[in-house]
Every structure is written in structure tokens, then in C-alpha cells.
N, C-alpha and C positions, 0 to 999 in steps of 0.2 A: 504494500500500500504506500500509495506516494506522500509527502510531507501534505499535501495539500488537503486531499481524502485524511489523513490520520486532524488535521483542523476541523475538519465538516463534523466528522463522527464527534471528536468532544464537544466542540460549539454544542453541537444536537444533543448530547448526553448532561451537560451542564444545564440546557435548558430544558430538559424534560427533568431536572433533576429540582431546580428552580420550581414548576409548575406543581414537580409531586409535592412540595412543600405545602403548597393550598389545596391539595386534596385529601392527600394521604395521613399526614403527620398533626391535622387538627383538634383531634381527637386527645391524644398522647400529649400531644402537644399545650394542652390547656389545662393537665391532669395538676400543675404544683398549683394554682388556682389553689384548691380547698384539700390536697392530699394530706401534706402533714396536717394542717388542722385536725384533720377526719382522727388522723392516729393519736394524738395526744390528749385532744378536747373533745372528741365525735361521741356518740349515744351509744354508740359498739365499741365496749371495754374497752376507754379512754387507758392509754398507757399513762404511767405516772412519768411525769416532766423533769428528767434527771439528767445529769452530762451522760452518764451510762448509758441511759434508755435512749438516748439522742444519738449516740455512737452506735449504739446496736440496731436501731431503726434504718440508719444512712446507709451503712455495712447494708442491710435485707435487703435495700431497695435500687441498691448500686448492682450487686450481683441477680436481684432478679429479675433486673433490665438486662443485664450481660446474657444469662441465662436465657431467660422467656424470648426476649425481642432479640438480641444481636446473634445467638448460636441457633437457638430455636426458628424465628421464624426469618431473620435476613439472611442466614448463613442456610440453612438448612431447608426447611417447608418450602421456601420461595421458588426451589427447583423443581417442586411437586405441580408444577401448571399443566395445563392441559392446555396442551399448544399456544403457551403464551399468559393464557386467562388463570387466575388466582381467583380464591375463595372456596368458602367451605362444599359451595354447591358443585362448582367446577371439579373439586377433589374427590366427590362423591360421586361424581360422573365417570372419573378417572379410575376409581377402585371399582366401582361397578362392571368393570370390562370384562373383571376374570367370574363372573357370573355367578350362578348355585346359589344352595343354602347360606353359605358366610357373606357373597354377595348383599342379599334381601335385608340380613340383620346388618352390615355397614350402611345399606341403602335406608334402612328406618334410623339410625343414629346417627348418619350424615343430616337426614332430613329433620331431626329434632335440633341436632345443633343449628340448621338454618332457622329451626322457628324460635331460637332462645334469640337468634340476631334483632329479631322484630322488640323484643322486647329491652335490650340494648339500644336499639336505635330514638325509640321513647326516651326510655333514661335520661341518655345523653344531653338533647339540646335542652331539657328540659332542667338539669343538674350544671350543666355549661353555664347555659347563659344568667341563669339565677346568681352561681357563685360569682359570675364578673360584676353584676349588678350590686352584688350586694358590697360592695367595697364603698358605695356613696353613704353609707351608712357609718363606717372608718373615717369618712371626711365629717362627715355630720348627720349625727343620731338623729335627727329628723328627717332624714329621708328614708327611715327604716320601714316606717308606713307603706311606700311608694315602692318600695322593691320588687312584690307581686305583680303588680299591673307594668309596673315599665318594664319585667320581665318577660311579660305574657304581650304587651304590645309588640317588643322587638321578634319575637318569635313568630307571632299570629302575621304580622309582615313580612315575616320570610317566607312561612307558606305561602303566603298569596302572589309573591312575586315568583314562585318557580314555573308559572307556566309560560314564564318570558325566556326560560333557558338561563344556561349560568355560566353561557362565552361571555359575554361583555364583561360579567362582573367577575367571572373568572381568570382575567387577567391581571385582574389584582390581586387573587388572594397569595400568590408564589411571594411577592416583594412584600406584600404586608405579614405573612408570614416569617420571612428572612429577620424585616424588624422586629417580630415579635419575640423569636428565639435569641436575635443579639442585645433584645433588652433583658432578656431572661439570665443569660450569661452574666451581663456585667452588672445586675442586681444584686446575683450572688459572689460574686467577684470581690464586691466590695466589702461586703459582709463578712467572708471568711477572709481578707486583709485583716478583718478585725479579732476572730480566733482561727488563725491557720492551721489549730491542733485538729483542729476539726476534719480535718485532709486526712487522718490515721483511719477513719472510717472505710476506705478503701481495701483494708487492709480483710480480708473474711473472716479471720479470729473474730473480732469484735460481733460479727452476726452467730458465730457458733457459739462464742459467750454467752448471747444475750437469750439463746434458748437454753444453753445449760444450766445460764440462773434462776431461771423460773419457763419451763415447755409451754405448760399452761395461758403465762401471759406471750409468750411470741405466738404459739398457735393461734391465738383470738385476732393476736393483730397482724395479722394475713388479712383477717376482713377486712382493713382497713388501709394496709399499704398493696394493695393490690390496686387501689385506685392509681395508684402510678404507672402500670400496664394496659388500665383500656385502652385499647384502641391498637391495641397489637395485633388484632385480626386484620384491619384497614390493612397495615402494609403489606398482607397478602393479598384481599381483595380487590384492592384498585394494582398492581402490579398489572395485568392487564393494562391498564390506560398509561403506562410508562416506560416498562419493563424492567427488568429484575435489577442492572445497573445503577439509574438513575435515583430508583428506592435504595439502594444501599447506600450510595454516595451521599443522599441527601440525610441522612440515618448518621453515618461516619460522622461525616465531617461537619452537622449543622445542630438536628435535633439530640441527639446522645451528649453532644457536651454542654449544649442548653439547659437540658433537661437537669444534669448531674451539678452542674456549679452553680443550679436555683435551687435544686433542693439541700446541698451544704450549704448552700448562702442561709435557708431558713432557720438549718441545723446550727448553722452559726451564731444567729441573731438568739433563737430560743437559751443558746445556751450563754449566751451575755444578759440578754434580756427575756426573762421568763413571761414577762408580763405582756410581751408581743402574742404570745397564744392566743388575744382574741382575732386577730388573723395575719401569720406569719407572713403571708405572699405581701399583700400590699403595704405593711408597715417595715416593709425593706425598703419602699421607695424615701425618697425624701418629699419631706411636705407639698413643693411646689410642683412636685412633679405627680400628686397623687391622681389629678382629674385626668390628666392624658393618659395615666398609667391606665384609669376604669375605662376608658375611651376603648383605648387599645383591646384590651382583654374583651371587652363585649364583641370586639369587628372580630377579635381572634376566635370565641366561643360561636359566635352567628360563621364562623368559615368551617368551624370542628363541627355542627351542628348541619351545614351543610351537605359535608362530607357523607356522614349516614342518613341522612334523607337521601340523597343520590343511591344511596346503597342501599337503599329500600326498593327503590325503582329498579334498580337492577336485578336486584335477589328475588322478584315478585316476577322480572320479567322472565328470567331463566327457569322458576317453576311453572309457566305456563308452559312454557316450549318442552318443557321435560314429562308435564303430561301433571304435575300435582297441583295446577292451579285453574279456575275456569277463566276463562280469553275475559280481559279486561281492557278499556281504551289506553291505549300506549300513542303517547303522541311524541315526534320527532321536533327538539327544539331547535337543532343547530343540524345543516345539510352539510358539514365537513364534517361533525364529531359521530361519529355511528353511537356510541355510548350516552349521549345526552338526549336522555328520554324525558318524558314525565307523564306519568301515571293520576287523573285525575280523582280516581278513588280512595289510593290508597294518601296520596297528600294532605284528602278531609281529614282521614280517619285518621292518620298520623295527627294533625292541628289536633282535634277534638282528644285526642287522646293524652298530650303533650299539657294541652293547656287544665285538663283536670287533673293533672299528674299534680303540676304547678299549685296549684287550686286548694289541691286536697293536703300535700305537704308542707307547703307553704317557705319552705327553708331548704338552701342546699346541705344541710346537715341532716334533715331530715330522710331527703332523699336518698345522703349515701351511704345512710343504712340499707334500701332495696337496690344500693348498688354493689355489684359483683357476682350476682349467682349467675344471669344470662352469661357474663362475660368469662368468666371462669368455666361455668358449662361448655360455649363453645370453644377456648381452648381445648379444654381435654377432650373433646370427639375430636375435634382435628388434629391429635397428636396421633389416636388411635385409626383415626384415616392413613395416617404419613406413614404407622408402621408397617401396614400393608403393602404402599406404594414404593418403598424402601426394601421390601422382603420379595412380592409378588414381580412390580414392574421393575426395579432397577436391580434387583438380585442379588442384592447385599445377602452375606451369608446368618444363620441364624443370631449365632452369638453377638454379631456386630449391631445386628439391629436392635437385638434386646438392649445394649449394654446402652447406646445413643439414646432409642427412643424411650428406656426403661427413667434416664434421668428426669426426661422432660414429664413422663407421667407421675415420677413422682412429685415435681415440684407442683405440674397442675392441680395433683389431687390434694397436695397440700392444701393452696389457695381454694381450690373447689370446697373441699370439706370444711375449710373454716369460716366461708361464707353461706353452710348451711344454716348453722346457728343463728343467719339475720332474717328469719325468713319471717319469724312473729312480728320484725321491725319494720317490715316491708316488703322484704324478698320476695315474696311471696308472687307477686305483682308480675314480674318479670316471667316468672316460673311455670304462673296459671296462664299470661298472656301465649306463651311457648307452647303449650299443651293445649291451647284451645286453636291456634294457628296448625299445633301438626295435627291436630285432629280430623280438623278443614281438610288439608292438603289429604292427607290420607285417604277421609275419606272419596274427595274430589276423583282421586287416583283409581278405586275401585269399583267404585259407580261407575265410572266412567268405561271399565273392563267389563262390569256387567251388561252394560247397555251393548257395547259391540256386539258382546258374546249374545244379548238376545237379538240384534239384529242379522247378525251371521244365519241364524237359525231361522229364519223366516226371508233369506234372500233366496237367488236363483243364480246359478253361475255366469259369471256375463257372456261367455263364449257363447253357452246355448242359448241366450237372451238374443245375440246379435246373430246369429245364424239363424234363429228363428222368427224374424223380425225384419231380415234384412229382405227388401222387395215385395214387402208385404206387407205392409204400411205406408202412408203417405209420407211424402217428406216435403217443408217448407225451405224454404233457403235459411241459410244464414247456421251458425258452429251454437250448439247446446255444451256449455260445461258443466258437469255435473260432479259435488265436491263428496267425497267416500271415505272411510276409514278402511279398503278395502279393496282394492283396484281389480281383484278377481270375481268379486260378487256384484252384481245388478245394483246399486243405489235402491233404496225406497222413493226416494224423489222421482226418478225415471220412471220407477214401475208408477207410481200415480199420474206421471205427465200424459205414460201413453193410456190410462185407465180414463182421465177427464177429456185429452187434447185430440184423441185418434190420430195421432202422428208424430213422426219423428223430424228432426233437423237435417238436414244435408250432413252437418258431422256431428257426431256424437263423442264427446270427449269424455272420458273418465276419472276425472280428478284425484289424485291424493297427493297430499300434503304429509311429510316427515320431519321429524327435529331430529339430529343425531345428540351424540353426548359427547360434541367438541363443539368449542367457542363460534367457528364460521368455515361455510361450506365455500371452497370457490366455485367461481361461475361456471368452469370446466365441467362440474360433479351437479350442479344445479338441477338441470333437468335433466330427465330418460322418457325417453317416447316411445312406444310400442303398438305397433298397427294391429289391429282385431280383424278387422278385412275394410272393404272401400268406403265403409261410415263410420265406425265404431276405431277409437284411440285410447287408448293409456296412456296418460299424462303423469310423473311421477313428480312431483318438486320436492326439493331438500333444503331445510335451511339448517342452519346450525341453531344453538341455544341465544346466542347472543346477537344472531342477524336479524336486518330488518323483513318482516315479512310483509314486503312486497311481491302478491302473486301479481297482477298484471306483468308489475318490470321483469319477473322471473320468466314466464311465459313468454315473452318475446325474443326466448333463447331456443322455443321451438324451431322455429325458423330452421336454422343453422342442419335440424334433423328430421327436414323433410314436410314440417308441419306450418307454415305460415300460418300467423293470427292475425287479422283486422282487429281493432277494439271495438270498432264499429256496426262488425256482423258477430260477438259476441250476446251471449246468453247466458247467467252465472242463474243456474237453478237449484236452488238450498233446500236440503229439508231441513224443517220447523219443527221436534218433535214434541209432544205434549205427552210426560212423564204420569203414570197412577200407581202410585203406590204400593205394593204388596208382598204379604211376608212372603219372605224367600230364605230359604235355608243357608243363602249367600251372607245375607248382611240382615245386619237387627233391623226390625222396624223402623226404630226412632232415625237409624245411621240414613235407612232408603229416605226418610223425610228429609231429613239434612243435606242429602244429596239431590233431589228433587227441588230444594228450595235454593241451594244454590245453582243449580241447570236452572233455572226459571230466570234466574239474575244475571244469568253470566253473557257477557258482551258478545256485541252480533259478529257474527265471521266475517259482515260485510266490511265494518271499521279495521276490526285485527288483523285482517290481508289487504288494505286500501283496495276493495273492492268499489270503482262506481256504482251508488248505488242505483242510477236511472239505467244503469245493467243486469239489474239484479230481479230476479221471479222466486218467491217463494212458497212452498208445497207442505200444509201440514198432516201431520200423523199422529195416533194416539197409541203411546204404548206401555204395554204393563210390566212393569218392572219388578 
């Protein structure tokens, strides 16, 4: 590679590296906000405020950054993508390949760690942006009133602007981030100028210590310095939108020493000044500088809070394409970014859910009591995904993989299990929001297998449909598509068109639609055509989990195989099915009602393939399920 190309490639990696700053890292990045607070003053066994406890605290939370995020998930996990794309759903796609029974149970604990995500993603903005806000109350106790509402305005504003997309404003969050981690640094900077002994903490005697003087109190407070790891899922899941590089670099060299010389800066200041406890982060700044400092932090938490609403969108978009979620409006904000979605449903429901969060707890102290179970949950299913992927796909030999992945499990279930114990304080929240999300999906999943399997049972093979049909019924001009879960069985919709219409199309297309279990299909592999005889086609499209499903633009790859499309002598004829009820030996009552009620709700196939809809004919059916 020439000097020239070896400039493009950095330029390009330094700025993707820039950008991952505003997506990736805001999460993580907003965690010294109220972490030590949480552990020394918080509702979940407050540690007692001693130079010791201060030393053995920094020591846990140095190495369980080192641990969880730098060996764990940027050195290690991050090579577990699937073709590029990172996250829990991605890796469950990825293990899923080698099939069977072990397959089904990674594919239900992949799927439970995606639903703990939902309930993570709530938390978040919701715990974020409160703890920034509440620093006006450190400049003056009168604005303690007003904390709620200016927190719940600045949030209720952020949902309402995501249907604008988040190019324009996303090209600030990279440099507003950079600021934010270089004021984070030199906060703490100044601080531990002032006790440098404080720098020993580094040292992991000091963290082995502080559980051999009392198990008891270090196990509890795992619930509490674990708040310094959310968001350690993010830099696998957005890896996709940067690649594995630019997340590391940005990690190395920007957010890791940010993060590590504000939290001894705290540990600094706590241990000069105890009385800073009522809130460590902001009483490092100096006076004058206290209102930019709330400034800053609110745009930083509204960028951290950004980040997992985008990741809502995405996580909801790849369960529909994988078959666990019903077709929902996915609108495209930005025509360069493929990843910049937004999902009108799931936005309300997130707002509504955020703002009673707020509502109900009223204090970021409150909250970070029901924070950690989601987040620690999904850690450890994703550790037990990697082992697979580590054993099965890259064939690491037995011992090596135990000895690797054996650390990281244990550290998860450390944190896992100690934020059991907050579940009467709140956890709970997260935990039930998780369970009742994979319940959905599940069941969405199986219903969805029944219905096939009873429409399979009452089709006709198409071969003898169009052999038996062919010259022997009328034909109109103009191409019938007709969409199937089945490309070798007759549609229902066909068999009613020719039962009302007494005729057929000049061509009869066959429709089906596939999602694989990788990120994106190229257009080579897009379409397969297959001629039935001189009116009847098989049309097969393929999209991946993460592409846009565009059938029209898809379809125009016919062509190329023999099949030219007009859009204009197009016919998109949908069956409408109308679901009733009935025990079935398959699925409990209550599960068929639940499945039935959301088939009734779920979005038309004409918006979720950008079908025109003044193309569209639709044929209903009544069937018992």
C-alpha cells in the first residue's frame, strides 16, 4: 500500500473513530455522572466513606473496566460479528448456525438477553439525563423542585425530534463528545494533583483486600459499581456502524483514560473532602465553571440516551426480519445511512415508558437501584453466546475456551448475582419489562409457525394448480404478484382470486420473501427466478436482517433473469387473514389470544416492503387456528 492509500485508510479510521465517540461511548461515557455516588451514598448498601473503602472501590472499578470492556468485549466479543454487524441479536444469529437441540436453548437465551436490552434502554435516558439535571440543584437548592419536569421536558423533546433522523445532529455528537471526555480527564486530573496517593488504587491488591476484609460488603457493592460498565454492550452493538478498529481506538486512546482519571479524581476529592459525597462528579468542578459543566452533561446524557433509543430501533428491526416480531412501520430517515431508521411505535412507547419511569422514581438515586439487572443479564448470555462461537465457529480447543470464557463468567455472575438483591428496590422493572417483551416475541415466533403449518394443510401444490389452470381460464393482461410463505404451495389469495374473479393474469408471479441470519444480502444473491411454465413464476427475494426491505427496488433485479417488470402493469394481491381462536394442543389458549391480538395489530406488508399502495388488491380469509 502506497504512503498515500496508508493516509486515506487513517484519515477514514480516525474519523469513524471521532463519530463512534457520539454513538457508541455515551452511555459508558456519562456512567461517573452518579456512579460513585451510587456506591458510597446510594439506597443499595451504601459502603462506608473511608480512605480504604475509597482505595478498594477504584482498584474494583479500574480492573472491571480492564476486565469486562477492554479484554472482554474490545479485545475479544468484538471479533464475534457476523459479517461485520455486532450485538446480542447478531450473535445469536451467528450461534444459531450449528442448529439442534443446544441451538433452540442458545436461540431462547440469546432472545431473553435481547428482551432485558428493552428494559436497559428505558433505564438509561431516563437515569442519564435526571443525574445531569440534577447538578442545578448543587448550584442552588431551589431548583430541586424543577428537576423532574426539566428532566422529563428535555427527554419528551428528544423523542419527538427522532422522526427528523439524527444526520444533522449527529454530526455533533463525535466533537461534543471529545469535549466531554477531555473535560472529564482534566477534572480528575486536578483533583488527584491534590492526593496522588490515590494513583496506588491501580495496583489489584487493594481490590483483593477490600473483599478479604469484609466478602459481604464488596459482594453488595457490585450493585453499585457496576454502574460504571453500562453501556459495555453499545461497543458491541453499534461496531457494525464503524467497525471493530475505530471502536477500539476510540476506547484506547479517548474514553478509558477519561473515564479512569474522573473516577480517581472523585476518589481523590472524597478522600480530602468527605463532605463532597452529596455529589462527587460536579463538586470537582470549580464554582464558575459549575453551569457549563450541567450544560455539558445534559447534551452528553441526551447523546448517551440517544444512542439506545437508536438501539431500540435496530434491535426491534432485526426481530422482525428474524421472524420474532410482527412487521411494524420502519421509516428511513437518512438515504446515505442504511442504519438510520425510526420506528414510530416503538418511540411512543419508549417516551411513555421513560417519562413514568421518571414520574414514578422521581431521583437518579432512586432509579439506580432498578439499575443493573437488565445490564448484567445481558452481559452474561452474551458471554455464554461467545463460548460457543469460540468452541463451535473459530475452534478454539476445549480447555482454552473454558479457561478465557470461564473468567469473564465469572466476573458476570458476580455482578449478575449481586444485583439480584435490588430487585424489591426496583429491579424488578427491568426484569418483568424483559419477560413480558420475550414472551411477545416468542410467542409472535410460534403462532406464526402454526399459522403456516395450518395453511400448508389446506393448500394445493402450485405445479398442479398451474398445469391445471393453464389455458383454461381467462387471462387479463397485465403480471399478478402474489406474496407466500411458500413458493411451492398455491397462495390462499390466488385460490380466492380465481374462486371471485374467473381468471387469471397474463403472469402469475409467486412471491416469497426470506430474511437470512446475516446482516445484508448482496444484490448478486437478491433475487432467484424460477419459470413454472408460460404464466406461472417463482419469485424468491432475500434480504438480510439489517437491509432495507424494498421489494419493488428488489424486483427490478428480475430483469437481468429473464423476467422484466413494468410497475405499471403490476398487481400486488395480499391475503388478509382473519384469525379465531381455538384450543389447540399446540399453544395454550390464552398464548392463541395473545397471538391473535397481536396478528390483528401488526403492520401492513404494504408499508414494510414500500409497496404502492394504489398497486395493491386485497383478498380476505377466515381461519381457525
Amino acid at each position: 500500500m502506497n504512503t498515500a492509500s496508508e493516509n486515506t485508510v487513517k484519515t477514514s479510521t480516525h474519523s469513524l473513530a471521532i463519530a463512534a465517540l457520539g454513538v457508541v461511548f455515551g452511555d459508558i461515557g456519562t456512567s461517573p455522572l452518579y456512579t460513585m455516588q451510587q456506591v458510597f451514598s446510594g439506597t443499595y448498601h451504601p459502603v462506608p466513606l473511608t480512605a480504604a473503602h475509597i482505595l478498594g472501590v477504584l482498584s474494583l472499578m479500574f480492573w472491571s473496566l480492564m476486565v469486562v470492556v477492554s479484554f472482554k468485549y474490545v479485545l475479544f466479543i468484538m471479533h464475534a460479528d457476523n459479517r461485520g454487524e455486532g450485538g446480542i441479536m447478531a450473535l445469536m444469529a451467528l450461534v444459531l448456525r450449528q442448529g439442534g437441540k443446544t441451538g433452540r436453548i442458545l436461540m431462547l437465551l440469546g432472545l431473553f438477553g435481547a428482551s432485558l436490552f428493552y428494559g436497559d434502554a428505558v433505564l438509561t435516558p431516563a437515569i442519564s439525563v435526571l443525574s445531569a439535571v440534577e447538578g442545578l440543584s448543587i448550584a442552588s437548592p431551589a431548583f430541586t423542585q424543577y428537576e423532574v419536569p426539566i428532566a422529563l421536558i428535555v427527554l419528551i423533546s428528544l423523542f419527538m425530534v427522532q422522526k427528523k433522523g439524527t444526520s444533522a445532529v449527529g454530526r455533533w455528537f463525535g466533537p461534543v463528545m471529545i469535549v466531554w471526555f477531555i473535560i472529564l480527564g482534566l477534572l480528575g486530573i486536578v483533583q488527584i494533583a491534590h492526593v496522588p496517593s490515590v494513583l496506588r488504587a491501580i495496583n489489584p491488591w487493594y481490590a483483593i483486600k477490600y473483599f478479604i476484609r469484609d466478602p459481604g460488603e464488596g459482594f453488595f457493592s457490585l450493585g453499585a459499581t457496576v454502574l460504571a460498565l453500562t453501556g459495555a454492550e453499545a461497543l458491541y452493538a453499534d461496531m457494525g456502524h464503524f467497525g471493530r478498529k475505530p471502536v477500539q481506538r476510540a476506547w484506547f486512546f479517548v474514553v478509558f483514560p477519561g473515564l479512569i482519571l474522573n473516577y480517581f479524581g472523585q476518589g481523590a476529592l472524597l478522600i480530602a473532602t468527605p463532605k463532597a459525597l452529596q455529589n462527587p462528579f460536579y463538586l470537582m468542578s470549580p464554582t464558575w465553571a459549575l453551569y457549563p459543566l450541567i450544560a455539558l452533561s445534559t447534551v452528553a446524557t441526551v447523546i448517551a440516551s440517544q444512542a439506545v433509543i437508536s438501539g431500540c430501533y435496530s434491535m426491534t428491526q432485526q426481530a422482525m426480519h428474524l421472524g420474532y416480531s410482527p412487521r411494524m412501520a420502519v421509516l428511513h430517515t437518512s438515504q446515505e445511512e442504511i442504519g438510520q431508521i425510526y420506528l414510530p411505535g416503538i418511540n411512543w412507547a419508549q417516551m411513555v415508558a421513560v417519562s413514568i419511569l421518571i414520574i414514578a422514581f422521581g431521583s437518579s438515586d432512586r432509579l439506580a437501584a432498578a439499575y443493573g439487572i437488565a445490564v448484567t443479564g445481558t452481559m452474561l448470555i452474551t458471554t455464554v453466546l461467545a463460548y460457543f462461537v469460540a468452541r463451535h465457529i473459530w475452534g478454539w480447543k476445549l480447555p482454552a475456551s473454558l479457561a478465557l470464557v470461564g473468567i469473564f463468567t465469572a466476573v458476570d455472575s458476580a455482578y449478575f448475582s449481586s444485583n439480584l438483591f435490588k430487585i424489591n428496590q426496583g429491579g424488578w422493572f427491568p426484569l418483568a419489562l424483559g419477560m413480558c417483551i420475550f414472551l411477545l416475541m416468542t410467542t409472535w415466533k410460534k403462532g406464526r409457525a402454526l399459522l403456516i403449518k395450518q395453511l400448508k394443510a389446506d393448500s394445493i401444490p402450485l405445479v398442479q394448480f398451474a398445469t391445471h389452470y393453464e389455458g383454461a381460464m381467462p387471462t387479463v393482461p397485465g403480471t399478478a404478484i402474489y406474496l407466500s410463505t411458500n413458493s411451492n404451495e398455491t397462495p390462499h389469495s390466488l385460490l380466492h382470486s380465481v374462486k371471485h374473479f374467473k381468471c387469471l393474469h397474463d403472469r402469475v408471479i409467486i412471491l416469497r420473501v426470506d430474511f437470512r441470519d446475516e446482516p445484508h444480502v448482496p444484490e448478486s444473491q437478491r433475487v432467484k427466478v424460477t419459470r413454472v411454465n408460460d404464466h406461472f413464476f417463482r419469485v424468491m427475494v432475500t434480504f438480510g436482517f439489517m437491509d432495507i426491505t424494498d421489494l419493488p427496488k428488489a424486483l427490478q433485479l428480475c430483469a437481468a433473469q429473464g423476467l422484466p417488470l413494468e410497475a405499471d402493469q403490476i398487481s400486488f394481491i395480499l391475503g388478509r387473514e382473519t384469525i379465531v381462536p381455538h384450543r389447540s394442543p399446540d399453544m395454550s389458549l390464552w398464548r392463541e389470544r395473545l397471538f391473535v391480538t397481536m396478528f390483528r395489530n401488526a403492520g401492513s406488508a404494504v408499508s414494510y416492503f414500500h409497496i404502492p399502495p394504489n398497486r395493491v388488491v386485497e383478498l380476505g380469509s377466515q381461519i381457525t387456528f
